[in-house]
N, C-alpha and C positions, 0 to 999 in steps of 0.2 A: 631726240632725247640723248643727251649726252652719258657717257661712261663714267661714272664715280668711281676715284681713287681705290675704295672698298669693294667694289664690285669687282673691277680688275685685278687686285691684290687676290681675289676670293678664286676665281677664274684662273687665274695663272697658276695655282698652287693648291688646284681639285687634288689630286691626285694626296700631299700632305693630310688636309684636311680628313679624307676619307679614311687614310690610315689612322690619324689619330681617332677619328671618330670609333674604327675598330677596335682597336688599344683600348678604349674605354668602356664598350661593351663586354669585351672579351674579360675586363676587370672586374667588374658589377657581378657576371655570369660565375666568375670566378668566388666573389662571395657570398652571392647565392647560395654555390653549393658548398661552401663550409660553413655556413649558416646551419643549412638543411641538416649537414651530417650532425651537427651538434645538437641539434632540435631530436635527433632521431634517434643519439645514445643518451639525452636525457629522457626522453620516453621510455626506452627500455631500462634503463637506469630503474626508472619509479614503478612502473611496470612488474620487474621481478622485487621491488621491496612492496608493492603490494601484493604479491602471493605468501610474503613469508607469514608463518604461523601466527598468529595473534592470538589474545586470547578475547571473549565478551564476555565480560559479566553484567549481572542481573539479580534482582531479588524478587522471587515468587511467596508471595504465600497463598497458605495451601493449609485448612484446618486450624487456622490460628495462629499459625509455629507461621516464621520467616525464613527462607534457606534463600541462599546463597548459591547461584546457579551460573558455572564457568562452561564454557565451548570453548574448545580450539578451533579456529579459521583460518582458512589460507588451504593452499591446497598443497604445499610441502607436507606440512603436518600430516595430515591424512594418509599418506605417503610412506613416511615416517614409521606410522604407527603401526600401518600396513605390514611396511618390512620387518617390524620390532616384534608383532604378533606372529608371524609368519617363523619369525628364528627360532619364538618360544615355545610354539605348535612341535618344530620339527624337535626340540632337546628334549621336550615331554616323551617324541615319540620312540627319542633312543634311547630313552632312559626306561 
């Protein structure tokens, strides 16, 4: 069986080959992870804009009459409110 031009081209210049083959992994791996990192601060991104406060409304009735029924959601808020309660508690108390 005779040597093909290609074969011996291929053969004589493993060593090229293998490098580049490297070089283009090392590339791929390379955007991989700045793939990854962008996938991971738009998660977080959406992430803390879904804790922010929101509000839900709703309409209950109840005895005839309709109201109008608002929650804050998000766990900022709550938070918030927490601390806002907490200031009013203590000026009440120096007062």
């Amino acid at each position: 069986m005779e040597r093909t031009a290609l074969f011996e081209f291929i053969c004589d210049h493993i060593q090229e080959f293998s490098l580049l083959v490297a070089a283009i992994s090392a590339l791929i791996a390379a955007i991989t992870a700045i793939a990854a990192f962008m996938a991971n601060h738009q998660s977080k991104k959406q992430y803390k804009d879904s804790i922010q406060p929101q509000l839900s409304i709703s309409l209950v009735e109840f005895n005839s009459f309709l109201y109008l029924h608002i929650k804050k959601r998000g766990t900022n808020s709550r938070k918030k409110y927490r601390d806002q309660n907490n200031r009013n508690q203590k000026q009440r108390q120096l007062q």
